[in-house]
Each structure stands twice: as structure tokens, then as C-alpha cells.
N, C-alpha and C positions, 0 to 999 in steps of 0.2 A: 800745556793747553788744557783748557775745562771744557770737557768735550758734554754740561749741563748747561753752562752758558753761550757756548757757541752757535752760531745758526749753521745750518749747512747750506749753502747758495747754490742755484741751478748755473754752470758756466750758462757766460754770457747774460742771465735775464738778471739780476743781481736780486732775485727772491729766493726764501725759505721755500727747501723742499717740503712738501706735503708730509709727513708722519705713513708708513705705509699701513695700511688695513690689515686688523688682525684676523688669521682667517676664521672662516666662520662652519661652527660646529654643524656638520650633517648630520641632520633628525633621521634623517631616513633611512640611515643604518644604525641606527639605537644609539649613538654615541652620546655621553654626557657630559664631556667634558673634552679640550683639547686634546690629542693623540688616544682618547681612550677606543682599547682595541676589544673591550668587555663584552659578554653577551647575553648577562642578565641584566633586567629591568633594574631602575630604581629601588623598587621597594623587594625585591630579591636580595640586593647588597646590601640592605641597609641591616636587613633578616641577616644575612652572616657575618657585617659586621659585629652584630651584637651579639654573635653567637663565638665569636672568637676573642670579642673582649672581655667575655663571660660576665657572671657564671654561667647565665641560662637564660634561657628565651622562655619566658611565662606567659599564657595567655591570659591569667585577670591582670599582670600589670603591664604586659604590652603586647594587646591585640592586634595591633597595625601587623607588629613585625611576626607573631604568629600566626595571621591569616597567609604571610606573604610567604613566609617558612613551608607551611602546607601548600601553599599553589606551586612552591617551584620544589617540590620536596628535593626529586631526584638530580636537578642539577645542582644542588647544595649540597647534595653527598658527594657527586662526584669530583666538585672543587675541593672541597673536604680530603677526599680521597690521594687529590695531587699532592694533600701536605701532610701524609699519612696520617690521617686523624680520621674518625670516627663519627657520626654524627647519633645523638643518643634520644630516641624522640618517643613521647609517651602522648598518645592521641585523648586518652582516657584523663589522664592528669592535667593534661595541657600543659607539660614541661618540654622544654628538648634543651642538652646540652652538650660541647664534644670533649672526646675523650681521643688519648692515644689509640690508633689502631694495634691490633696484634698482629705483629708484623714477622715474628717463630723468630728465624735466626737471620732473617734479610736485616741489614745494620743501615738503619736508618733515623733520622736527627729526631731528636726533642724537641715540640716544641712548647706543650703545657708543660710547666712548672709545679711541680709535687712540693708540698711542705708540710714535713712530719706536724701531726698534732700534742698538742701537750696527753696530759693525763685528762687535766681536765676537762678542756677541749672537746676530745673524746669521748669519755664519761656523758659529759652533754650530749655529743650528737648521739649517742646511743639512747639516751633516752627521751630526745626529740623523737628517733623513732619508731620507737614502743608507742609514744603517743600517737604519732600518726599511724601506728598500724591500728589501735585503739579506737581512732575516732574513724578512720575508714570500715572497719566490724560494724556501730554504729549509723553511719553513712552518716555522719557529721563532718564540718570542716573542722582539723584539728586546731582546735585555740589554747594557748597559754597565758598564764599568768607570770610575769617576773620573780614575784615573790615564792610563785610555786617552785621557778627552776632552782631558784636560789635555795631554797629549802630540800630542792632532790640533791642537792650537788653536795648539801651539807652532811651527808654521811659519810664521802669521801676526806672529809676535813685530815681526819687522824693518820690518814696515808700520806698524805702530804706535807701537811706541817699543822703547828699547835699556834702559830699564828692567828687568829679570828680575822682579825680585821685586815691584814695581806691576805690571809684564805679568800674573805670576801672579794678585793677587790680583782684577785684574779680572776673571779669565778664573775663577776662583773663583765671583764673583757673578755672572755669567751663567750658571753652573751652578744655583746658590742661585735665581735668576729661573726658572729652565725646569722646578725645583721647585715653587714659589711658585704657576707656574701648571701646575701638574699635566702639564706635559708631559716630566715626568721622576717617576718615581717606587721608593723604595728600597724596595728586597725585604726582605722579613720576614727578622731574623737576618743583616742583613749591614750592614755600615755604607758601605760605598762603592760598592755593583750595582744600577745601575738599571734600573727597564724604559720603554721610549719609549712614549709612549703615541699608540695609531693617530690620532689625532685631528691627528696632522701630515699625513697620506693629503690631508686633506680641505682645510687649511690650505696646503698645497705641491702642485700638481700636479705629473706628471712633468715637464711644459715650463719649472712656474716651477724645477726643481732645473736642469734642462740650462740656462737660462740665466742662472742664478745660478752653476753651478757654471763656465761658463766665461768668467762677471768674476772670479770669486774665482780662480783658475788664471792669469790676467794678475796678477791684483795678489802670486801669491804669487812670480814674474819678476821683483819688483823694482816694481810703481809702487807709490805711496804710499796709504795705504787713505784713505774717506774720513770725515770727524767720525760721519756716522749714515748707515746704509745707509736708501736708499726704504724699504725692507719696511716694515709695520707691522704690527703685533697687536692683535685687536681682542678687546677681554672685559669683562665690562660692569664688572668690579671694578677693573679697570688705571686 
């Protein structure tokens, strides 16, 4: 039997039962949806959806969810908290994004995904952010040029390989990557100027640049770099 084309009949009256009413959502206790048992607003969820899809919650490219970020701060931490995560928020930057909690030797689950970075990669974000510690001394917003990274990156060439034109285009997609995760972003009306986004501040402290910058200053001497630098990056979409 095709329980699509069937009617179902009320005994005795030989008509189609009525379809029963779906019930209907109470406003009145914040709910948004069917069964939802939530007790953040809208524009609260929507702040840590986007905080959990990463990379980061920005306030020039998404005001909404950063004014909403800062109204509900503290219940955002504390949902944060149930999935042992961290919530990482710079008022001054207008960045926030999360991060595993330090959690000593309590054995608790993963849930942002770490992925080593290349040589490159790295190399890169290290000197994204010398620039932006650069343009922050200045009180400028840090802007680059493509052509610029492309040419910082080119000193690293001879630790890597003597390929030119592979050199190049890897050094391409690690630009393409520091897009991907919003830590590069093009300015309206230009096809090759970006701006760094401060959310490397919080990601690099000044001691990890100083000791980063003077392994990378050995290896640019002459030793041979290596398959994947330690670093890692953490975002819950990587």
C-alpha cells in the first residue's frame, strides 16, 4: 500500500482526515526553532557559530556578529568552555577567535584541528607579522603588496629548491592559504593589496617572532630548511 496516495478516512463519515497542526514555536520562552531548548538569542548563535567555523570573528568584516560577540561575551565563553575551548578576544584589534583550552593533564577531546605549516608557509606568516608589528609602531593599518611577499619569500628560494618557477608557485599558495584563512585580506578596488589581519598579535607573540626570526636568519646562511616547520594553525575549519 502507498501510504502517499492513500487517503485516510474518518470511520463512518467517508472523508479525508484533516492533516494534524504542526505545533507552534513559543516566543515566549526564546525558542527558535522546533524542540530548541537554547538560551542564547539569535544574534548570540550566530557570533559563535562563526566563531567555531573559524577562523575568527573580525569586526571590519563582520560587525553584526562582533557587536553580538561583545553583548553576550560571557555566555560565549562559558558554551566555549563545555567543549573545552577557549574563547581568544582582543577589544583593541577587533579580533576574537577560539583556541584549545589548557586543560594540564585532565584527558579531554580535540576539537580544532592543528596542521603543521610548510617552510614556507611559515616563513610567510613570520613576516606578515613583523609587518604588522611595523605598521602597528606607526599606527597605520598594515597593507601589502603581492609582489612585495613574493619577493620577501624569495630569499628563502635556495633552502628549498632551485626550481624558480615551482618555488614561485608554491610561494603563490601560501599566499592563496593566509587568504583562505582570513589572515590576509584584498582591499576593495585592488587586485594585489592586502591588509594583515591583527589576529596574528594573538596567534605570534613578540618572543615567538624573535625566535622564530632567528632560525629563519640561520637557514637564510645557507642550512637547508626543513619538510614542515613545528608551527601549527589552529581553526576549527582546517
Amino acid at each position: 500500500m502507498n501510504w502517499s496516495e492513500t487517503e485516510i478516512e474518518n470511520e463512518g463519515e467517508g472523508q479525508a482526515a484533516p492533516a494534524p497542526a504542526a505545533p507552534a514555536i513559543n516566543k515566549d520562552t526564546g525558542a527558535l526553532f522546533l524542540g530548541d531548548t537554547g538560551r542564547l538569542p539569535a544574534e548570540a548563535r550566530r557570533a559563535l557559530c562563526q566563531l567555531l567555523a573559524g577562523p575568527s570573528v573580525d569586526a571590519q568584516r563582520q560587525p553584526t556578529q562582533w557587536t553580538a560577540l561583545l553583548r553576550h561575551e560571557d555566555a560565549v565563553r562559558s558554551l566555549l568552555c563545555e567543549l573545552f575551548l577557549e574563547l581568544v578576544l582582543d577589544r583593541d584589534g577587533g579580533i576574537a577567535f577560539t583556541r584549545q583550552a589548557d586543560t594540564a593533564e585532565l584527558d579531554s577531546p580535540t576539537l580544532l584541528r592543528s596542521a603543521p605549516l610548510t617552510f614556507i608557509e611559515s616563513v610567510l606568516l613570520l613576516h606578515l607579522r613583523q609587518q604588522l608589528a611595523e605598521a602597528d609602531t606607526r599606527g597605520e593599518r598594515a597593507v601589502v603588496e603581492e609582489l612585495e611577499l613574493v619577493e620577501a619569500m624569495s630569499i628563502y628560494q635556495k633552502n628549498v629548491s632551485t626550481d624558480q618557477a615551482g618555488y614561485g608557485k608554491r610561494v603563490a599558495a601560501a599566499i592563496a592559504k593566509m587568504r583562505e584563512n582570513q589572515l590576509l585580506s584584498k582591499l576593495r578596488g585592488s587586485e594585489d593589496r592586502y591588509e594583515i589581519s591583527p589576529a596574528l598579535k594573538l596567534l605570534f607573540s613578540a618572543e615567538d617572532v624573535q625566535t622564530l626570526g632567528e632560525a629563519y636568519r640561520q637557514l637564510r646562511e645557507g642550512e637547508p630548511a626543513p619538510a614542515e616547520a613545528e608551527a601549527a594553525g589552529e581553526g576549527a575549519d582546517e
